[in-house]
C-alpha positions as CSV (number, residue, x, y, z in Angstrom):
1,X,-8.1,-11.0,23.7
2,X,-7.7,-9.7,27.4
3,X,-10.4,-8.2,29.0
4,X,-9.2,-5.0,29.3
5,X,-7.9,-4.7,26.0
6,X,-10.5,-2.9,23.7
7,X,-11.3,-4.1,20.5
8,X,-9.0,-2.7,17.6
9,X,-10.2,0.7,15.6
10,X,-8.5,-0.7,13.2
11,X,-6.8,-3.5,12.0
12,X,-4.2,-3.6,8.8
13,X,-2.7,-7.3,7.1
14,X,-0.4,-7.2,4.1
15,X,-1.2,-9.0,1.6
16,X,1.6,-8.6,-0.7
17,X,4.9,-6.8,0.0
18,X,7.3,-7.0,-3.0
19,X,7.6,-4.8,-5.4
20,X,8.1,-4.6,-9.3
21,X,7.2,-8.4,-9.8
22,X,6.3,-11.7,-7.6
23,X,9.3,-13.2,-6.1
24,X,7.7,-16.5,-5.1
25,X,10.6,-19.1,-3.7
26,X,12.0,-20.6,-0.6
27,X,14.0,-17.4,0.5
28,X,11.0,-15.4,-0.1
29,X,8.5,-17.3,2.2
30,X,8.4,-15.0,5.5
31,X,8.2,-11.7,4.0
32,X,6.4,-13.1,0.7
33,X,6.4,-13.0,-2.9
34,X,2.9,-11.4,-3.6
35,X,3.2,-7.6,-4.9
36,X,1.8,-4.4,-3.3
37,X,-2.0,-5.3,-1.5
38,X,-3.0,-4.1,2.4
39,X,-6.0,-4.6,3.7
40,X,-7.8,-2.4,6.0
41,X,-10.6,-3.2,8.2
42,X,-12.9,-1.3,10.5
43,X,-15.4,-3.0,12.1
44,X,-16.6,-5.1,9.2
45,X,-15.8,-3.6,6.1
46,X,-12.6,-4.2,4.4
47,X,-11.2,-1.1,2.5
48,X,-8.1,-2.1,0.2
49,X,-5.1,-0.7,-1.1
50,X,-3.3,-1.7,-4.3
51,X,-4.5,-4.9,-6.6
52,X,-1.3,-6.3,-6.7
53,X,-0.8,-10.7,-6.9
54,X,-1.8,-9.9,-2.9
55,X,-5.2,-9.3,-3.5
56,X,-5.9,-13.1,-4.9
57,X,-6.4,-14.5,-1.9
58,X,-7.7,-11.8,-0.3
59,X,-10.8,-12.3,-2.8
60,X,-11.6,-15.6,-1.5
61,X,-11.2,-14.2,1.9
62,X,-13.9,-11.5,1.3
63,X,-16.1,-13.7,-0.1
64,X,-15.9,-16.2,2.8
65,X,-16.9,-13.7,5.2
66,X,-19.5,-12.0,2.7
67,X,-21.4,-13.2,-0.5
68,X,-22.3,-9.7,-1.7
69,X,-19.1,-7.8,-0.2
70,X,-19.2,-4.4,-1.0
71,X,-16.0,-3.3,-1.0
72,X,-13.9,0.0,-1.9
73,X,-10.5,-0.7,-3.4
74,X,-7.6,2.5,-3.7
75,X,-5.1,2.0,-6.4
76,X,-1.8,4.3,-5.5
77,X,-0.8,4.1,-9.5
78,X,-1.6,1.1,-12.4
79,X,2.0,-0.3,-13.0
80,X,1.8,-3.7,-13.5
81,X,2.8,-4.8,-10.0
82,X,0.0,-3.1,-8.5
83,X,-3.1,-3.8,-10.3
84,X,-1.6,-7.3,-11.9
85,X,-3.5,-9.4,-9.0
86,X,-7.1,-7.3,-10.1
87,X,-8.4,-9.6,-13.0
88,X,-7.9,-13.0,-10.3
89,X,-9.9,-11.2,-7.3
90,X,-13.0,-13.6,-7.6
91,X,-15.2,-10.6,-6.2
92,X,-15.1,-9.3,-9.6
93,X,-16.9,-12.1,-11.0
94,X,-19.6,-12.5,-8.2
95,X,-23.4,-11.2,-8.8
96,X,-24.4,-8.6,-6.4
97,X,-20.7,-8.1,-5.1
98,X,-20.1,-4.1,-5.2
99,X,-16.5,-2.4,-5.9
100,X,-15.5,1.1,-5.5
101,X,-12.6,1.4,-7.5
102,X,-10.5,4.8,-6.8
103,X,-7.2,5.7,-8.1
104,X,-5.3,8.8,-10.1
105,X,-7.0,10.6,-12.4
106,X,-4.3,9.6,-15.7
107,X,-4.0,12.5,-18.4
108,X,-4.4,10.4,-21.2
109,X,-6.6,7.3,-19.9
110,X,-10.3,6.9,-18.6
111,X,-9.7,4.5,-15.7
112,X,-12.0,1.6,-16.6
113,X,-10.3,1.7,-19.7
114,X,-7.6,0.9,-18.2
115,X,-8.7,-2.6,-17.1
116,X,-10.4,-3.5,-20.0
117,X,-7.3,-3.1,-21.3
118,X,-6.0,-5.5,-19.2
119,X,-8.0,-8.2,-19.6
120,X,-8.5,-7.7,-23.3
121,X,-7.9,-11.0,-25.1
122,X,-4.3,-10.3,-26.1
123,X,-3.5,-10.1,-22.6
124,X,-5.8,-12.2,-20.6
125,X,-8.4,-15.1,-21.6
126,X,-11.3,-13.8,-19.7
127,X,-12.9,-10.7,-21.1
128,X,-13.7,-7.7,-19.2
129,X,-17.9,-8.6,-20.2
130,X,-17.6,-11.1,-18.0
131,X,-17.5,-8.8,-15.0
132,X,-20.7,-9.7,-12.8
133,X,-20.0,-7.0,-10.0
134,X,-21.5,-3.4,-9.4
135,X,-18.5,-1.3,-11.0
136,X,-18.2,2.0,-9.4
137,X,-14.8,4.1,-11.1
138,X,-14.3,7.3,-9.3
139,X,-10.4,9.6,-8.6
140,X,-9.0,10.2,-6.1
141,X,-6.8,13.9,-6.0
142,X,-7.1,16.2,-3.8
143,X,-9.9,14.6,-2.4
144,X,-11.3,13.1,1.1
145,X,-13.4,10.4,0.6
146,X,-15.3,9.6,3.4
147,X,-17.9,6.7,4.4
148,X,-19.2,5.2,7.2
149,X,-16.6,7.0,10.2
150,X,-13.6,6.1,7.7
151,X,-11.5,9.5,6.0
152,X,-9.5,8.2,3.3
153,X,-7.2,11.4,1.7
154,X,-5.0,11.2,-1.0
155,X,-1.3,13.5,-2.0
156,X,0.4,12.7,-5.0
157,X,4.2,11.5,-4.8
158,X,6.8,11.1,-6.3
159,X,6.9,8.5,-8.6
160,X,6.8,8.1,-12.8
161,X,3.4,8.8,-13.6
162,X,0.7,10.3,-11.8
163,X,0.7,8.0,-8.2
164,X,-0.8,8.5,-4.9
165,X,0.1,8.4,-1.3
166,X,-2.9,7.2,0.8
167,X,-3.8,8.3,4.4
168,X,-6.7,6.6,6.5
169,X,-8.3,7.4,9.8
170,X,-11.0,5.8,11.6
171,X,-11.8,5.3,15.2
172,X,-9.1,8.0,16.7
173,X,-6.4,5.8,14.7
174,X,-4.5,6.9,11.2
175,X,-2.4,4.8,8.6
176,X,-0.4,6.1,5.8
177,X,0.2,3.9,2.9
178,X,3.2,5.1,0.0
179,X,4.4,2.1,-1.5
180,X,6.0,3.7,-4.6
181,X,7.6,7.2,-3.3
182,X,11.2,8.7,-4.3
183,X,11.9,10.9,-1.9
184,X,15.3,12.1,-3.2
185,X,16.4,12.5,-6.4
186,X,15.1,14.9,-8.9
187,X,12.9,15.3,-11.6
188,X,9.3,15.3,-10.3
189,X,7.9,18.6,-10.7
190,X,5.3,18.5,-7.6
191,X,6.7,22.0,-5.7
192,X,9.1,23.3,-3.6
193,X,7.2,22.6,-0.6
194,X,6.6,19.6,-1.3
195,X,8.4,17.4,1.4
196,X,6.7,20.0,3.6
197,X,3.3,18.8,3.1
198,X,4.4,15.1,2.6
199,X,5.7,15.4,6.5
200,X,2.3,17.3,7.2
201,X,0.3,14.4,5.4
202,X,2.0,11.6,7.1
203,X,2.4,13.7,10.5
204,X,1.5,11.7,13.9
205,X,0.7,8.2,12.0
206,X,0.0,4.9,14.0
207,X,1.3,3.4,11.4
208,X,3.6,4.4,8.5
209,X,3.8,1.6,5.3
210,X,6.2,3.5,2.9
211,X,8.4,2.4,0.0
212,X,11.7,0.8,1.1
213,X,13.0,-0.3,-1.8
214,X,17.3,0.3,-1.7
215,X,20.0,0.2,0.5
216,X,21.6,4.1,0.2
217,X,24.3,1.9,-1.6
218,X,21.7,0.7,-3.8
219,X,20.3,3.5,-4.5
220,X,23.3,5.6,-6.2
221,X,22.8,3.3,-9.1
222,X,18.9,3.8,-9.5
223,X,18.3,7.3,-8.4
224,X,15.2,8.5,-10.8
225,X,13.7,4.7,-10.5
226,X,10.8,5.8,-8.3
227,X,12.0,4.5,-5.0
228,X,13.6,5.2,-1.9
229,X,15.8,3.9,0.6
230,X,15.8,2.1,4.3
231,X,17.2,5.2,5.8
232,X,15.3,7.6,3.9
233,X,11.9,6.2,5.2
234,X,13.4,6.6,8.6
235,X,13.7,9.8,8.2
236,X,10.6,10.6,6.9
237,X,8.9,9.1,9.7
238,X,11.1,10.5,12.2
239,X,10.3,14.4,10.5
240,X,6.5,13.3,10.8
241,X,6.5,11.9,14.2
242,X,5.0,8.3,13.0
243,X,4.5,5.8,15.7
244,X,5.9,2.6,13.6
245,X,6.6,2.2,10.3
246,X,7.3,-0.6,8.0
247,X,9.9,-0.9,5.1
248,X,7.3,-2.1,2.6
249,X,8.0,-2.6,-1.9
250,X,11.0,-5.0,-1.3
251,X,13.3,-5.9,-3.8
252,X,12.0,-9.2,-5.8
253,X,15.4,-10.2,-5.7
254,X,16.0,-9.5,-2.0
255,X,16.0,-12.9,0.2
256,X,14.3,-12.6,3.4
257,X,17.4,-12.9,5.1
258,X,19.1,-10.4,3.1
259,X,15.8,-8.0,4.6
260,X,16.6,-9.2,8.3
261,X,20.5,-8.2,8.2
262,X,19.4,-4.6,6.4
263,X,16.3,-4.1,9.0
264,X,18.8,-4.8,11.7
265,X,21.6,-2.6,10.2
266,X,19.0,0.0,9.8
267,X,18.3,0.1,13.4
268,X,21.4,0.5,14.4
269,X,21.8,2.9,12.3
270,X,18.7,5.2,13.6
271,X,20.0,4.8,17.2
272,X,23.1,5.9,17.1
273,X,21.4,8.9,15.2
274,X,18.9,9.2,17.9
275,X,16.2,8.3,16.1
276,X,13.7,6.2,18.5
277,X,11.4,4.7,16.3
278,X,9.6,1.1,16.1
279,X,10.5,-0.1,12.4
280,X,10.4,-3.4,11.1
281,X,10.0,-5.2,7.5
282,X,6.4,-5.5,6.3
283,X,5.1,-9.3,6.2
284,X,3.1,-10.3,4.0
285,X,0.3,-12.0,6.2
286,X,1.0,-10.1,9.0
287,X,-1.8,-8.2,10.8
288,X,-1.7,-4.9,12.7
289,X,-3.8,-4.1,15.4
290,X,-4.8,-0.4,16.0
291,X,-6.0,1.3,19.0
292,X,-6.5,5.1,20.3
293,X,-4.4,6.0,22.4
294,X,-1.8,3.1,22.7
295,X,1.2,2.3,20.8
């Protein structure tokens, strides 16, 4: 790092990026196959987002850095290809690890429920007794959660089910992280003014990591799936006034250079609107660096 470059606020690294289910292949290696997982960090604690098949190796990676990691993991929703990846995260099964475990507050299912569930014998071999880690279940709604100089707040979206839309600041710096989010369409009871305070929630973002799931070609035939498209992310961020974002839930069967020629079309697309914006295709693997004050 240059001298006169300060150390990052905060730093973000996807850990998976595809949505629905892995897409593991040769036309799938620079964007990945992993499903929905991002990482946080400030300082030296690791926050994460979504238990997607991302947050596998992301488990080892916490416990090479810590033995008894005590980490706090927000869950946007529990369709498969977000928590599918949580019975695998070695953390789990570590004595003296701790996990905060936040998500949704479901209308008809307790939360750790939920994941005994999953790992019941029918579904996986390990049971859910095995669990050596502190367990900590809490929701997320209206809430701000707030530890150590990190605000994590929460807005619920548009998506089947109850799902969540994450913001996070620390250090002067903010992130926003949708990965499942219709933002046309109809059929989600969630307000009139609801786009209104989305653009409020996500307003003056660093860093923008929303669902990006169809071409507007794409997306005549699935309208009411849960997902938007390229341009209507752009949109979004352009209403909010977000710094960068990144097309993030891609389409399992979308090749990585199938994303390239729509990420490219897309810019086009925003400049001759006007729209100046830095936008690329999230990467699995890739890492962020945040800092106050400079884009």
């Amino acid at each position: 790092m240059d001298e006169a470059t300060p150390p990052a606020q905060l730093s973000v690294r996807c850990w998976g990026t595809r949505g629905s289910i892995p897409s593991p292949g040769p036309a799938t290696t620079r964007y990945g196959g992993n499903t929905s997982c991002v990482a946080v960090r400030v300082g030296g604690r690791c926050f994460i987002f979504d238990a997607g098949t991302g947050i596998r190796p992301l488990g080892h990676q916490i416990l090479d850095l810590s033995r008894t990691p005590d980490t706090p993991l927000f869950l946007t929703h529990f369709h498969w290809d977000h928590i599918q990846g949580l019975p695998f995260f070695v953390p789990l099964y570590t004595e003296g690890a701790v996990l905060k475990i936040l998500g949704p507050r479901q209308p008809d299912a307790d939360m750790r429920e939920i994941f005994e569930r999953q790992m019941a014998p029918i579904h996986f071999p390990v049971p859910f007794s095995m669990v050596a880690a502190q367990l900590d279940f809490g929701h997320m709604e209206h809430d701000e959660w707030e530890d150590g100089g990190v605000t994590v707040r929460s807005m619920q979206v548009r998506h089947p089910s109850t799902v969540l839309g994450y913001r996070i600041e620390a250090g002067g710096v903010s992130v926003c992280f949708i990965p499942d989010n219709e933002l046309e369409g109809e059929g989600y009871d969630l307000g009139p003014d609801w786009r209104a305070r989305l653009v409020e929630f996500v307003g003056g973002a660093d860093l923008l990591i929303h669902d990006s799931m169809y071409t507007d070609s794409e997306y005549a035939e699935r309208r009411g799936w849960g997902h938007s498209t390229f341009r209507q992310s752009v949109d979004l961020a352009r209403d909010a006034g977000v710094r960068r974002l990144l097309f993030f839930h891609h389409d399992p069967q979308r090749s990585d250079d199938a994303l390239d020629a729509i990420v490219d079309r897309t810019r086009d697309e925003a400049a001759a609107r006007g729209v100046s914006l830095e936008m690329a295709a999230a990467a699995e693997g890739e890492e962020i660096h945040l800092h106050e004050g400079r884009p």
